[in-house]
N, C-alpha and C positions, 0 to 999 in steps of 0.2 A: 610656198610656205605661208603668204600671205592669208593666201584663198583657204587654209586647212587652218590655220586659226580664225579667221571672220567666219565659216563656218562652228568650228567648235563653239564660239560665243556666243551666238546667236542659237545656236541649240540649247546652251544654258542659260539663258535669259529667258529661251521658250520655257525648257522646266522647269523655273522657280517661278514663271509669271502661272502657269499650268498648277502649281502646287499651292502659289499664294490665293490662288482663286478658288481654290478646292476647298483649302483651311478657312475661308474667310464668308462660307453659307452659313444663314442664321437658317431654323429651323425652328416656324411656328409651333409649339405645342396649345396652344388656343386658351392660356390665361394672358390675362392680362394683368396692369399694376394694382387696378384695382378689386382682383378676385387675389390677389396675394397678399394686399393688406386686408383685405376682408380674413383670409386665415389666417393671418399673423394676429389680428384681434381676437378670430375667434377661438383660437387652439387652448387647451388648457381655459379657458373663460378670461383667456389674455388680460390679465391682471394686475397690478404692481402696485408696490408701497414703495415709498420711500420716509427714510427715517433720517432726520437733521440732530446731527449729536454733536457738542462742545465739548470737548477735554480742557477743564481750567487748569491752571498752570498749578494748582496746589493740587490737582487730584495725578498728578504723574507719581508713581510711585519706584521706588529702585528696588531691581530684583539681582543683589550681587552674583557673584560668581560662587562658587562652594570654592574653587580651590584660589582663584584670585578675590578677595573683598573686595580690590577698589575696581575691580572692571565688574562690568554688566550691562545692565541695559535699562529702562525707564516703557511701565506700563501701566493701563488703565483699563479692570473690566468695566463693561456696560450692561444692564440687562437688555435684551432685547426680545421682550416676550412674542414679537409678530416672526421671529422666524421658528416658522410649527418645522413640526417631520414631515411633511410632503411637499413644503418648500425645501427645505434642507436636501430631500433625498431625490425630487424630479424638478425642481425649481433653479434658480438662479440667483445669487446671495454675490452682488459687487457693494464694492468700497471704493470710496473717493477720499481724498484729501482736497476740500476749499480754500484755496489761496482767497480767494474772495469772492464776491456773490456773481462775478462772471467768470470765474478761471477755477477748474478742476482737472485734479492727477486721476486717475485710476489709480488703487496700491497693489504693489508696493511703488513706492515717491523715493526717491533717492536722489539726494543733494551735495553739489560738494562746497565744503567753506576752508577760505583762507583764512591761517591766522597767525599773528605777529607778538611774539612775547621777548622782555629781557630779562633774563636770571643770572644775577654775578658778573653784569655787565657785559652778558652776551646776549647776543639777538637773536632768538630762533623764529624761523620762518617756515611755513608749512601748509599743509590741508589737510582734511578730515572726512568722510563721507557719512553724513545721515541718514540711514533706512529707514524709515515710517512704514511698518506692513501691520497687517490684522492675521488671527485666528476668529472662524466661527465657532462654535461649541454648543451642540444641542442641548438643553438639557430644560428643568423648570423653576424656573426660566431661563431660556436659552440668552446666551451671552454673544458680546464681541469684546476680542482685546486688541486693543490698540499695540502696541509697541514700539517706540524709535531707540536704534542701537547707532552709536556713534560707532565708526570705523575701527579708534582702538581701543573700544568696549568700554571707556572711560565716563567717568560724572561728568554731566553741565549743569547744573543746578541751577545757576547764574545763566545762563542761556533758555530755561526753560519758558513756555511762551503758553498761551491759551492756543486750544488747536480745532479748528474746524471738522467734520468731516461730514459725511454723507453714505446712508445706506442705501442699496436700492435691492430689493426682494422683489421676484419676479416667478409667478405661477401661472 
């Protein structure tokens, strides 16, 4: 019984070492790193802008609810004349949100905050989620809007902040 398992084992040992060694051939195709950065620059005339845009804290604007007033959410368009229609329709159009001049999100950013209030001598304790995302929108001139919706669609007025971001357009 011994001998018919040490055999069994070692037959599978053989074919997973037989299978790992099969899965694991690289195959030259005869570019290198530097003829794939050379495409990557060259494709499309490998291109890019980048746009550095601030949202001040007075250009946030509230866009209520139609059927609740106090809920909604807080935006800001931008013109952004450098995204044409052939970026728009074969190019590449990301957003960052800059924490600061070394730390960036991709959007959408989403944050969670604690917060602590007393009303009639009671303590409410809780959190909140803040989405930060963008829409593009061709047009002339072509726009971006910012938007951050708190979690329960609520005003922060008093929370509102100046806001960094970063375009990157890519043709």
């Amino acid at each position: 019984m011994k001998r018919k398992f040490t055999r069994t084992l070692f037959a599978g040992l053989f074919f997973l070492g037989i299978m790992f060694s099969g899965t694991s051939c690289v195959v030259d195709n005869g570019v290198d790193t530097k003829e794939i950065q050379d495409m990557i620059n060259n494709s499309l005339n490998g291109q890019w802008k980048i746009v550095n845009i601030v949202v001040k804290k007075q250009h946030w604007i509230w866009k209520p609810s139609t059927d609740y007033p106090n809920k909604g959410y807080y935006y800001c368009d931008i013109n952004l004349p450098e995204l044409t229609k052939p970026i728009f329709d074969e190019g590449a159009v990301i957003a960052y949100y800059k924490h600061s001049n070394n730390s960036k999100t991709a959007l959408p950013f989403v944050q969670v905050f604690d917060y602590e209030y007393v009303e009639n001598g009671v303590t409410y304790v809780g959190n909140y989620t803040e989405n930060v995302s963008c829409d593009f929108n061709l047009g002339s001139p072509s726009t971006v809007t910012f938007i951050i919706e708190a979690s329960d669609r609520g005003r922060f007025d008093q929370d509102l902040k100046d806001r960094n971001f970063q375009v990157v357009l890519i043709w």
